[in-house]
N, C-alpha and C positions, 0 to 999 in steps of 0.2 A: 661291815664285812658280811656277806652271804655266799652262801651257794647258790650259782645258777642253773646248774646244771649238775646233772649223777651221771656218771656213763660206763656202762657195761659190756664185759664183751668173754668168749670163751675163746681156746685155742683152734686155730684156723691151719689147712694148712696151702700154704702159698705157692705158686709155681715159680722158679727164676734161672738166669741161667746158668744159677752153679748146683741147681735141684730142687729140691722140696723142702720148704720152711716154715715151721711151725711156729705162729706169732698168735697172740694177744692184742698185738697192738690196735686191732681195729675195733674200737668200741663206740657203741650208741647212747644216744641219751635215753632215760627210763623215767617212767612218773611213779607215783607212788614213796611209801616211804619203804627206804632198802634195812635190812637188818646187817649189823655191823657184828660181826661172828670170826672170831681166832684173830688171821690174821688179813681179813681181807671183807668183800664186801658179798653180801652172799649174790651169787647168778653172775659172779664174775670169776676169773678162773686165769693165775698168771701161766703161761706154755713152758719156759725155762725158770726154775725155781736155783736153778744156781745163782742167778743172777738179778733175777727179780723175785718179788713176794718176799715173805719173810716176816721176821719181829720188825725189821728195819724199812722195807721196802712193802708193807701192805697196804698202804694207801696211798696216790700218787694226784697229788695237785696242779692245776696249771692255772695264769689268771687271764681272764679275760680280757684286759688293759693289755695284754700282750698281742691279741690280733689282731689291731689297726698295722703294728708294722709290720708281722707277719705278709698280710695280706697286699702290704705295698712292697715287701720286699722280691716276693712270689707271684705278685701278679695274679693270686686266685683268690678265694671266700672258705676261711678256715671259722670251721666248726666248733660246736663240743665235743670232744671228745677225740679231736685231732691228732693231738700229742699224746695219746695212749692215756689219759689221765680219766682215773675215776670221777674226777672232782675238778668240773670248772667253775671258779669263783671270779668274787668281785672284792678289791680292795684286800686282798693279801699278798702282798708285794715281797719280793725277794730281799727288797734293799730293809726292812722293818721287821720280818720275820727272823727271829734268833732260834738255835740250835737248841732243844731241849725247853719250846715254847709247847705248852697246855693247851689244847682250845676246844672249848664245847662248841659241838656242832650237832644238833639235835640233840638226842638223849645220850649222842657215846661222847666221849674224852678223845683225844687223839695226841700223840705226842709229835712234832715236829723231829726229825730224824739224820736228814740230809739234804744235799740236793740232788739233782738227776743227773746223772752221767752218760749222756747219748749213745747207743750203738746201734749197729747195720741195721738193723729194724727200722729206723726210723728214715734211711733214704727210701728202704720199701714202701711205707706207709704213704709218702710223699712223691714216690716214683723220681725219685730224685737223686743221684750217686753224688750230689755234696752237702745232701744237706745235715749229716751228724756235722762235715765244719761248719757250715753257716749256724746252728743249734748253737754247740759249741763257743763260737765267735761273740753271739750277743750276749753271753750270759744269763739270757732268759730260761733259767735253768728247770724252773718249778720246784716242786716240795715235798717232798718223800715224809710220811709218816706213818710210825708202830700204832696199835692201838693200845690204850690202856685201861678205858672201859668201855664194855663193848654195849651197845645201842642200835638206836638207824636212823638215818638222816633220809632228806631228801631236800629237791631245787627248793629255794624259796628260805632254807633255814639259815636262821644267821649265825656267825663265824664269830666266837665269844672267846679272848683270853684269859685264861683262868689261874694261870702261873707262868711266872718265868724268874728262870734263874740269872741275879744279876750280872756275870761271870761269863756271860756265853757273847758269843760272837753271831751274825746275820750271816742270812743263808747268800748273800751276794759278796761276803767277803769269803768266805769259805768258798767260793767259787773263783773268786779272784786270785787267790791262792793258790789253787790249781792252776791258774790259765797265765799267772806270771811269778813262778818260783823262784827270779831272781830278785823280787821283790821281801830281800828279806826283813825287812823292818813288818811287813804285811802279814808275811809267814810267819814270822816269828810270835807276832802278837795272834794271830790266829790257832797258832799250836800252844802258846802261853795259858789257854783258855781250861780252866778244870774240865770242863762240860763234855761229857764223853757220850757219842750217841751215834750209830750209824758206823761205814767203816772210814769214813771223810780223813781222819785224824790218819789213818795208816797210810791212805791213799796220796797224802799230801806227802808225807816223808819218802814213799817211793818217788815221786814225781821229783821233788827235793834232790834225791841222791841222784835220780837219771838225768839231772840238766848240768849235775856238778862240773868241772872243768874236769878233761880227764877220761869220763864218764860216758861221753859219747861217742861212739864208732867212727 
């Protein structure tokens, strides 16, 4: 497992036709080696801090293995740093990555946190008004992580597991969970899970309670 790619980007802001939107989502690759500082990666900079950045959301992942179908699905040639992701990699896969996973990556620690929950930004990015469903749809969610000691990485450094807790669940079940709550054998073992990190766990009980019978409008 490596990095391939670093990519960076500051608050932009956007024309569209419901006004003026302030995004991050457009980020470039960078060389060099970046310093990993609080909670984010320095010379990069999230625009809504409600919703992204954080303890939880400071570093955001995507894999590479992901844009052969990307790119057949879309018809175009997806980049680094496409999906808004700091960090495109090679061989860290949603279906093997677990919840409250260690990994050295250069000189910092990084904790594995969540996965991504798509919003309107991302049909912008894409000029595309379906593509949070299509994001959504595949599961190819990517990998949100805290820091927990701080370093700097860059392309080229490899992707080292250094702890995992045996108790936790993968970032593609915890995804799955979300995407079919009447699967409760799936949810249930996913919430059965000690391993608390991100807001995934709350997020799934609301989803939970909105699909119940009853429950919908």
């Amino acid at each position: 497992m490596q990095i391939t790619s670093v990519n960076l980007g500051q608050p932009r802001e956007i024309e569209t036709p419901r006004g003026i939107i302030l995004t991050s989502i457009f980020k470039s690759p960078v060389t060099g080696r970046i310093p990993v500082r609080g909670h984010n990666l320095v010379g990069d900079r999230q625009a809504d801090l409600s919703v992204h950045g954080g303890p939880n959301k400071a570093i955001y992942a995507y894999a590479s293995e992901h844009h052969p179908y990307w790119q057949s699905l879309l018809n175009r040639e997806i980049v680094p740093g496409h999906f808004g992701e700091n960090l495109t990699t090679a061989g860290l896969l949603e279906s093997e990555v677990q919840i409250a996973d260690h990994y050295r990556i250069g000189s910092a620690i990084l904790k594995v946190t969540q996965p991504r929950m798509p919003c309107a930004k991302l049909n912008l990015r894409f000029n595309l008004h379906t593509m949070v469903k299509r994001f959504w749809q595949s599961g190819l969610s990517g990998i949100y992580f805290g820091v927990v000691e701080e370093g700097d990485i860059a392309a080229g450094d490899p992707i080292e597991l250094v702890h995992r807790e045996p108790a936790s669940v993968t970032i593609a079940e915890v995804v799955q969970a979300y995407k079919d709550p009447a699967d409760e054998s799936l949810v249930d073992r996913v919430l059965a899970s000690p391993i608390n990190a991100g807001s995934w766990r709350k997020d799934i009980l609301e989803y939970r309670e909105s699909a119940a019978p009853g429950q919908q409008a």
